[in-house]
Structures are given as C-alpha cells and as structure tokens.
N, C-alpha and C positions, 0 to 999 in steps of 0.2 A: 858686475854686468855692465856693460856698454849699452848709457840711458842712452844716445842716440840711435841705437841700432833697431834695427824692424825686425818682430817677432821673425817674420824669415829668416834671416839671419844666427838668430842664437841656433846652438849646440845644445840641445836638450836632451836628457833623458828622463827616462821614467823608472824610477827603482823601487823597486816590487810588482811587478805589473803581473798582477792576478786578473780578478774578473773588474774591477776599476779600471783598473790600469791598461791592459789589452783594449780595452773600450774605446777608453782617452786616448790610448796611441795610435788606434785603429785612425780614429779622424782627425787626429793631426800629421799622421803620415798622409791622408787622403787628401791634408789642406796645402802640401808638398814640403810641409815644416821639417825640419833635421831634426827627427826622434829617435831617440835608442829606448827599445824596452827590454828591463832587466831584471830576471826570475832568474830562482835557484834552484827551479824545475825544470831538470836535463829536458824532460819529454814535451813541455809545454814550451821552451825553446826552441827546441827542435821543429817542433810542428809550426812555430811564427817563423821561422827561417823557411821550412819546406813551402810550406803553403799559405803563410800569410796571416795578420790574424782576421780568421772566421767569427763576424757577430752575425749571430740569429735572437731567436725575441723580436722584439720591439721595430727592429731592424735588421735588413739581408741583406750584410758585405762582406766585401772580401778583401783586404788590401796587405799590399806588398810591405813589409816592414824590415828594420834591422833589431837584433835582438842578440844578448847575450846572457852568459852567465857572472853574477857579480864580481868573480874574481880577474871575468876576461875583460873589467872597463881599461879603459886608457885615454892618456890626453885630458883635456879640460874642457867644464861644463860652463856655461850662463845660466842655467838653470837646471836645476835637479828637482821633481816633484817625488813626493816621498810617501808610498803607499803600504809599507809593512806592516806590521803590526808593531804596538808601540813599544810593549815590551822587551823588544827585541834593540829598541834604541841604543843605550848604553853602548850596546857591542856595534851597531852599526856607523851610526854617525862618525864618529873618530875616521872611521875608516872611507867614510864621503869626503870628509874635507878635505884633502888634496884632492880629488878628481873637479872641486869648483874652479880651482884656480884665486886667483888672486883678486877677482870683479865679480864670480860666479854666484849665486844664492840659494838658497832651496828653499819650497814653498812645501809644507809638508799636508797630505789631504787626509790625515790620519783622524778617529775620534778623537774625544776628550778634550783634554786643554794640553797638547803634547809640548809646544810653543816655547814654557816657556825653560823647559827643559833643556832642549835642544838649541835653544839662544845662550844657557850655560857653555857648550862647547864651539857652538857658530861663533857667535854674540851674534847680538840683538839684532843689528844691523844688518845681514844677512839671512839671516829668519823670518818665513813668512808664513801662513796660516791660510786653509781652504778650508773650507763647512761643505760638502757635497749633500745635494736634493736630489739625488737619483739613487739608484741602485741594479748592482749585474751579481749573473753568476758564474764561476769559473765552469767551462766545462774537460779545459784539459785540452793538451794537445796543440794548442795552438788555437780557442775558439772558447767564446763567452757568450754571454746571453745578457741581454740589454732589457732588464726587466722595467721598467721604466716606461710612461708613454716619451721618447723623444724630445715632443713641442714643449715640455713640461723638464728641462733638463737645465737647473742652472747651477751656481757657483757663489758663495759669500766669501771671498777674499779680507785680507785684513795685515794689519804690521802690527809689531809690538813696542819699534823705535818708531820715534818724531821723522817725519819729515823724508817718508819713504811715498812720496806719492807716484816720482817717474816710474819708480822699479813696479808698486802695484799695479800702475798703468802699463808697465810692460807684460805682467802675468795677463794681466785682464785680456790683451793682445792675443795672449797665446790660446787661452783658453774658452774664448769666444767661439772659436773655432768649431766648438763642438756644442754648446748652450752659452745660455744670458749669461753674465756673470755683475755682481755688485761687488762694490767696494765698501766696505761696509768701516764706517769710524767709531763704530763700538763694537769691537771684533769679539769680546769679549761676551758680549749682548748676541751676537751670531756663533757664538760658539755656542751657548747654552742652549741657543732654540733647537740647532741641532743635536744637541746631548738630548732634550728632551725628546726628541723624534725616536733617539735610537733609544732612550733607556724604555720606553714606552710599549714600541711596534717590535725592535729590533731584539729584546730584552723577551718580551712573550712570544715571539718569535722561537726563538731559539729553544726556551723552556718548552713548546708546548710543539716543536717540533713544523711547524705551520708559516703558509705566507702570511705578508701583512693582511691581504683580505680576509682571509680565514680567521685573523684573528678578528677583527672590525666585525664579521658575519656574526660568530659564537657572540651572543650575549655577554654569557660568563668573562670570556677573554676583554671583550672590550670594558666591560667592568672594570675589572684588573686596570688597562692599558688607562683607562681614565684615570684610576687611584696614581697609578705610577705620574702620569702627567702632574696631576697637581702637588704631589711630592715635589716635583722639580719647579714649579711655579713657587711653592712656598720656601723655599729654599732659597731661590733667587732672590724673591725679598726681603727675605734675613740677612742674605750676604750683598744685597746691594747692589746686584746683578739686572739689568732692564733685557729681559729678551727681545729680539726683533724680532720684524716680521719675516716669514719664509715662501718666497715667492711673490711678496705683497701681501698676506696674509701676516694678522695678528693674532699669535700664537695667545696669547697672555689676557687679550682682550674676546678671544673666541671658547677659549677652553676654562681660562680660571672661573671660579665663585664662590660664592660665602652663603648662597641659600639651595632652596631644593630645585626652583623653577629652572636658576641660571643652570644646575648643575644638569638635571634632567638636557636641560639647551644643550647642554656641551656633549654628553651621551649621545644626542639624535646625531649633529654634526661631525663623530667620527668618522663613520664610510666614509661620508662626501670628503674630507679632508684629505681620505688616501687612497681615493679611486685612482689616480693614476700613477700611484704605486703600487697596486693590489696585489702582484705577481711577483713581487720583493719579495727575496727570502734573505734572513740577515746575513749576515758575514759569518755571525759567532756560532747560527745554526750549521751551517756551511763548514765550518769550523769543528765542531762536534761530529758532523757527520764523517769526515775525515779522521776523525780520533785525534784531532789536536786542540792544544787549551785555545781559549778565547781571551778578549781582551774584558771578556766581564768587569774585570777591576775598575778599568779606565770607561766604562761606561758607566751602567751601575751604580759602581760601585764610589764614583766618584761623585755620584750625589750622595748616596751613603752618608762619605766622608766628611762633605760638605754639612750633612743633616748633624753629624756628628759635632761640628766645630761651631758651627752656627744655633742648637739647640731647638732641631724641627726633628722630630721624628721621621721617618722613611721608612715602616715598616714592609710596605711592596716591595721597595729597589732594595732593601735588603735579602729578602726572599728570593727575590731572581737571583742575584750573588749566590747563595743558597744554594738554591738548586742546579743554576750552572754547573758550580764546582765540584756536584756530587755527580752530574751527569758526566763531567769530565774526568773524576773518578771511577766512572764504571758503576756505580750504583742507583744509578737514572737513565730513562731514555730519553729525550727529548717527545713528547707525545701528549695527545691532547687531554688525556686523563691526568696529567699533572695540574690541571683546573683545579684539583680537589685538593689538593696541597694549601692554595690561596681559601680556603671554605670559610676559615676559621677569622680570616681577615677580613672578606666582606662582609662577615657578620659582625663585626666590630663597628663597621661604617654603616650598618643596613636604621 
C-alpha cells in the first residue's frame, strides 16, 4: 500500500460482499471511494450491477456500485477487506494474493481469531484484523438490511506485526466512512470482546432461531447468553487474554462476577447492552436458514477449544457447537423450544 496515498485513491475491494459487505460497499461507493464488491452470487451480482446496492432497515439507500464475480477480478488492490466465511480460507487466500499487488494488504472482517492464519500465507506484515459492532441481513439480489441503529456503528482495527501504524491509519481512513473506527493496541483483547458478543447473542441466536432482542427478552435465553459470556470472561483469564471495551463500554467490568448481587447486575444490564442491536439476526442463523454450514467452530467453538487448552470448562459454548451441527445435519430446527435442551445446564448453575 502507498502510505502517502489518500483513502480516495486506493483500489479497494470488498471480497464476499454479503449482507456486511454490500452495506460497507454501499457507503463507500456513496463516499465516491474506488470499491469493487465481490460475491459468488450470479443473482445478488446481478441485481448490485442492475440496480445498485439497495440498503433498507436501519437505513433507505440506494447507491450505484461496481461488482463482480470472484473469478472476474483483475489488476491490483491496495486493499482487499475479507468477508467470507473463514472456513473457506485455505482455498481462498492463495488465490487473493496476486490481486494485492506487490504494496497491497488485506484487512480481513471475519470472526474469530482468523489473523493469524492468514499471515501464514500473506505474512504478517500485510495482514490486518477488523472486530465489527454492527450487524445486516442479506436479502439477495442486490439489497441488505442494516439491522443495526447506524449512530451506533463502529470498527476495532488492529495489526499483528510491529510498526504497522501508517497502513492502520490508512484502513481507519477508509473505513470511517461509514462508522467510528478504533485502533485498538491489543487487538487481541478486541478480538475476544467481539468473540464474546458473537458466541453469546450470535450463538443463541442461531440455536433458538431468534433476533438478538428476542433472545435478551426470553428470560430463559438470556440466562443461557449470560452463562455463554462468563465462559468467555473466564477463559480469557486463564489464557491471559484482557478484553476491551466495545464502544466505550467494559465488557469484563459490566458482565463478569464471582457473587450473586454482581451476577443478578449483569442479568438486568443485558437488553440495555444490545438495544441497538435488537433486530440482529446472526450470520450463522442466516446461514442455517439457507441450508448452509456456519462458522460455529470459529465461534463457539473456539472458546471451547480455548476452555479445552486452558482447563475452564465451557459447558454452554459447547452445547451451542452441539446443536448447531445437528441443526446443520438436518436433525434440529433452529427454534425457540431448543431452550429445553440448555434445562439440565441451568440447573447445574441454579
């Protein structure tokens, strides 16, 4: 990437541009920035060529874009932001890096801790890391849905080499565009806070078929969503892990506890924490509904693993894992009677 160059200037693309991605290209086409979005969805191609991408929700636009299919990119990027699913890395990445060029980076907005995978094939030095505090839904076609309040839309950026501050400062550029954005010097500590979000809301989400409100509303679910959180709190403190804050908010200091009063505390303060994401539905719900797998693993499942290596138990996020995979076998529905699944585990904690 060319540190002196102005966000206008780069060649950007957006590779997987689902219901994230169309969003993000939506207002960076609108900021008159040089974006390509790129889906492997002949029909939702089609429709960002015919007529633009359409966001509804949250927000009513309509903006003129360029868009293809992955196989049709060409020429070279300054930035590539990377929205697919992560499992699908392996096969993709390899096949990104010639389109960077020789200065070009990619910043990938993927769950989990995808980083530092993908710095295996980049290196490091080219490899950069987005936490996203919003959330959309694809609707196909050429049109998403910005389930998200807007004013409330930001960005935790981060490197994994030393001494990448121009090039974060140039993402930060881009990405402003559309919300706040932090840079965050324990990206690490902002990846988790985010993993906590999703294994939580995004995780019973999916399972119980339901928005994030819905889950917050149901007693029982936020139950669940509470247990799921402090699995990932105590988890982080085994492996050493400091979450940050999300938005200005202290994830670690508002949710964890060791007694009844603080815990009760933490119970009341769900809603309020995700009112203006209430209309979030997750990816991996979104995902099942489609009849295709989710990245459960790399959520989930990667506290699990963590709970695994570290010697914390994680009987919730295991469960989710769980039943994901049998929903995505065909032997579950995503639906809100899967509450009764979790029965045996709140009664362990009651």
């Amino acid at each position: 990437m060319d540190q002196s160059a102005s966000a206008r200037h780069f060649k950007i693309a957006i590779y997987g541009a689902g219901s994230l991605g169309t969003v993000l290209g939506a207002y960076l086409a609108q900021a008159g920035l040089d974006v390509l979005l790129v889906n492997r969805n002949t029909a939702h191609v089609e429709g960002l060529r015919a007529q633009g991408a359409q966001i509804r929700g949250t927000v009513n636009m309509t903006v003129p874009v360029k868009a293809c299919l992955p196989d049709e990119m060409t020429g070279e990027f300054d930035l590539i932001f990377l929205l697919t699913k992560q499992l699908d890395n392996p096969r993709i990445i390899p096949t990104i890096a010639p389109l960077l060029g020789q200065a070009g980076v990619l910043c990938t907005l993927q769950n989990g801790f995808p980083e530092a995978a993908i710095a295996e094939i980049l290196g490091a030095e080219r490899t950069f890391g987005c936490a996203v505090s919003w959330g959309a839904t694809l609707l196909g076609g050429g049109k998403a849905e910005l389930t998200s309040d807007p004013a409330h839309v930001s960005f935790s950026i981060g490197a994994i080499a030393d001494g990448q501050t121009t090039t974060l400062n140039a993402i930060r550029d881009v990405l402003q565009y559309m919300g706040e954005v932090e840079i965050e010097h324990d990206f690490r500590g902002a990846r988790w806070s985010k993993l906590l979000v999703n294994c939580s809301f995004s995780g019973m989400s999916a399972v119980l078929g339901a928005t994030f409100g819905e889950v917050a509303d149901n007693k029982i679910a936020r139950r669940c969503a509470q247990a799921i959180m402090k699995e990932c709190l105590d988890v982080a403190r085994a492996a050493h892990i400091q979450p940050q804050p999300i938005q200005g908010k202290d994830i670690a200091k508002l949710f964890d506890y060791h007694g009844p009063i603080k815990q009760w505390l933490s119970f009341q303060l769900i809603p309020f924490a995700i009112r203006k994401h209430r209309s979030l539905k997750a990816s991996m719900l979104q995902d099942l509904e489609k009849g295709r797998l989710t990245e459960v693993d790399s959520i989930n499942g990667m506290v699990s693993a963590y709970g695994r290596q570290f010697g914390v138990p994680t009987p919730f996020n295991d469960h989710v894992v769980k039943i994901v995979h049998q929903i995505e076998a065909g032997q579950m529905s995503p639906v809100m009677a899967n509450l009764g699944e979790f029965a045996h585990l709140l009664a362990c904690r009651s």
